[in-house]
VEXVO-313978 format. One line per field, with one value per residue (C-alpha): residue number from 1; residue in one letter; z negated, y, x. Coordinates in pm, whole numbers, plus 50000, padded with zeros to 5 digits. Example, Ala and Ser with C-alpha at 12.3 -4.5 7.8 and 13.67 -1.06 7.14 Angstrom:
BEGIN
resi	1 2
resn	A S
w	49220 49286
v	49550 49894
u	51230 51367
END
This chain:
BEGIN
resi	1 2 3 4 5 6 7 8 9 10 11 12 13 14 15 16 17 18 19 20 21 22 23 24 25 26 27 28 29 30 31 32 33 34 35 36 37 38 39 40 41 42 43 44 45 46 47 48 49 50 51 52 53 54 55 56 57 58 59 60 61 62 63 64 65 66 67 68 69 70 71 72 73 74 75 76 77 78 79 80 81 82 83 84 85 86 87 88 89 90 91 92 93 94 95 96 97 98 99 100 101 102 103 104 105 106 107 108 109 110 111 112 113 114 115 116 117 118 119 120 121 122 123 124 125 126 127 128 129 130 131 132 133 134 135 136 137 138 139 140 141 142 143 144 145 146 147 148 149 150 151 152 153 154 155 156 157 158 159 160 161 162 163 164 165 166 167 168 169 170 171 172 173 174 175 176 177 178 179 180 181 182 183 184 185 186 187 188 189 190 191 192 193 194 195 196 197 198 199 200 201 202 203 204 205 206 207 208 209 210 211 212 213 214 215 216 217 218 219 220 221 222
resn	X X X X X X X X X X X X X X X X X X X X X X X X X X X X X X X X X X X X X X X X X X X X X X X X X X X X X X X X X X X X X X X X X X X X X X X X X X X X X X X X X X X X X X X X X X X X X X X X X X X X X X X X X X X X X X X X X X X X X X X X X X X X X X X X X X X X X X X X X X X X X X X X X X X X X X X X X X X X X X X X X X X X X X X X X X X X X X X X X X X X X X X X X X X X X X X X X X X X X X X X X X X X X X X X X X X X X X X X X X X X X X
w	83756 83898 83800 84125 84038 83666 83786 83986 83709 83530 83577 83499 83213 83071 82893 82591 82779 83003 82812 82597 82969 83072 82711 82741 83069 82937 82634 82874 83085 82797 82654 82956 83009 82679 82692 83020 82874 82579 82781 82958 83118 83057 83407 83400 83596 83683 83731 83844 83748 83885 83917 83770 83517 83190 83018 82672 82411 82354 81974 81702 81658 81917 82174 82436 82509 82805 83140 83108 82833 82900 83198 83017 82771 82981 83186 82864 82809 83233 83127 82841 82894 83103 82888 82580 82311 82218 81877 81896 81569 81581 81966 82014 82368 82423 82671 82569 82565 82867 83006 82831 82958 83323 83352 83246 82909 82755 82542 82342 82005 81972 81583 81609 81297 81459 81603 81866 81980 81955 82144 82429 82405 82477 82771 82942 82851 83086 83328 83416 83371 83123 82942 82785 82517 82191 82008 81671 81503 81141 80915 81044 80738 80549 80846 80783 80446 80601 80675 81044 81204 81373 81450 81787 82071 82099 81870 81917 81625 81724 81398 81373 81294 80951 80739 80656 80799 80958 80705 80477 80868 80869 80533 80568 80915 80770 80456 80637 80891 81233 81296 81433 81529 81890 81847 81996 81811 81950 81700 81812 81539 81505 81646 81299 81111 81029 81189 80842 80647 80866 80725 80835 81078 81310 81543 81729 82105 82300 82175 82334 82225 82352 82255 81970 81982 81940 82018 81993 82065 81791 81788 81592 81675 81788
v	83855 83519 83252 83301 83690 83632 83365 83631 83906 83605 83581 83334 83624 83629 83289 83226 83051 83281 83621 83397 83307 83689 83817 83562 83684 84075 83968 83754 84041 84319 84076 84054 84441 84527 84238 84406 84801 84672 84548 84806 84739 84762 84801 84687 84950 84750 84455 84125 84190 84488 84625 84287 84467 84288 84333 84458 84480 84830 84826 85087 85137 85041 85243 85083 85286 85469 85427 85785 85700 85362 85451 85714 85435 85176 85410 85485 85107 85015 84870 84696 84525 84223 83936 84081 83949 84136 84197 84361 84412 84528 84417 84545 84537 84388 84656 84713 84330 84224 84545 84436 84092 84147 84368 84072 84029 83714 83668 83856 83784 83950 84015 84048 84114 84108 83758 83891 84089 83810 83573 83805 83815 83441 83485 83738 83527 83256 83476 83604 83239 83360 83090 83337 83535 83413 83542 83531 83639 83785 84032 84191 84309 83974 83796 84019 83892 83596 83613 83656 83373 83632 83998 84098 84335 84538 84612 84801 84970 85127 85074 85206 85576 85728 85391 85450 85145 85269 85293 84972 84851 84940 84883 84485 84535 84612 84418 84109 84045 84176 84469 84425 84693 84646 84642 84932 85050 85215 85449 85598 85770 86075 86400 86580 86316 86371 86071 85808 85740 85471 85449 85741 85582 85545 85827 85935 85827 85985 86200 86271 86401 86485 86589 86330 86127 86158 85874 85783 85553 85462 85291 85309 85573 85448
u	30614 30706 30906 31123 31170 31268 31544 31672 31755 31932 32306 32554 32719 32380 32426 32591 32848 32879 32954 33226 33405 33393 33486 33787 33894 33888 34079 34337 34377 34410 34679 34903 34854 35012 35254 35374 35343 35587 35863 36101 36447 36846 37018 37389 37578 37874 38095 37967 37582 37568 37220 37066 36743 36734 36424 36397 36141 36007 35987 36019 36407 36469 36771 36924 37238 37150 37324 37502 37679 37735 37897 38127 38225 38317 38517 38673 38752 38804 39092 39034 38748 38873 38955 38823 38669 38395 38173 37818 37749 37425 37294 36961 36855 37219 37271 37661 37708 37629 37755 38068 38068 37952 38259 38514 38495 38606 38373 38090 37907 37566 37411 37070 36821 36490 36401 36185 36506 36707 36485 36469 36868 36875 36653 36845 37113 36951 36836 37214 37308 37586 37788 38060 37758 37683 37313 37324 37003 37096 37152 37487 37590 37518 37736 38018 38061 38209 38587 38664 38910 39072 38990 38818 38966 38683 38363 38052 37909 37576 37356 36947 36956 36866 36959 37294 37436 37730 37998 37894 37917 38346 38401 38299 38487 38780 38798 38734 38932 38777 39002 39293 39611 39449 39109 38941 38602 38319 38105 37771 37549 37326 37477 37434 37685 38049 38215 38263 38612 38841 39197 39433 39656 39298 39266 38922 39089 38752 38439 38179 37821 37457 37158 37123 37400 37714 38010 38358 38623 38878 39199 39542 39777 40075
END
């Protein structure tokens, strides 16, 4: 065979240099494709973001409160919402947050454990251009310890399923300062559970369940 023929079977991938470039590039691209397949998205259903998609990580644990029951709670809460000062004690994909805040909340304070989760928070945070949300990445139940300055009008207690979390979660609520006689709480826990111990003069205000979950509003009788 000639020289000229062998040069021709010889391709720029055939080098050393080459197959490192191409391998590089498949690797780059594989990256990007699961960085994409891991993310999903929170759609805010009303108020002032309206429609805006957030996205959220898609990690084990996970469960952004879907828009169905979002919808039923804040219709629960229309008119408590604005000027609230909200607690998301364990945020999540943040999707009650900034639900919360894009309907005229006050104020909202997200606890985050998972930094990842958190980090995302803040960017969503910057992507709404939201001055009025606080991310706090920690242990919720460790930050509870801490007294509160004064208690909050409305808190979200949505804790991972199957680690016993929610009444440790009221108890340190209670005992330290962020319930008030106002404050409206909203429970959501596996549909199997009996709702936990809250002192007797709180009343279940609205239940609702469905195929797993099951939620609730609380306040104080009055």
């Amino acid at each position: 065979m000639s020289k000229s023929k062998r040069n021709s079977h010889h391709t720029k991938n055939s080098t050393p240099e080459g197959a490192n470039r191409a391998k590089s590039a498949r690797l780059g691209g594989r990256d990007s494709l699961r960085q994409k397949n891991e993310m999903g998205e929170a759609r805010i259903i009303g108020g002032d973001f309206r429609g805006r998609k957030l996205p959220v990580r898609q990690a084990e644990g996970l469960r952004p409160t879907s828009d169905r029951i979002r919808e039923t709670l804040f219709n629960w809460l229309q008119f408590e919402v604005p000027g609230a000062s909200c607690l998301d004690v364990f945020s999540g994909s943040g999707a009650l947050g900034f639900e919360a805040l894009s309907r005229g909340a006050a104020s909202v304070v997200c606890l985050e454990l998972s930094a990842q989760n958190a980090n995302q928070l803040k960017a969503n945070q910057q992507l709404l251009k939201a001055a009025n949300i606080s991310v706090i990445q920690t242990d919720s139940l460790a930050w509870l310890e801490n007294h509160a300055e004064k208690p909050f009008d409305i808190i979200f207690i949505d804790p991972p399923f199957h680690q016993g979390l929610m009444q440790p979660t009221l108890d340190k609520l209670f005992g330290n300062g962020y319930i008030g006689d106002s404050t409206w709480l909203y429970l959501e826990q596996e549909k199997p559970l009996d709702w936990p111990l809250l002192p007797e003069e709180w009343v279940c205000y609205r239940e609702k369940t469905t195929s797993q979950v099951r939620l609730g509003l609380w306040c104080i009788e009055h």
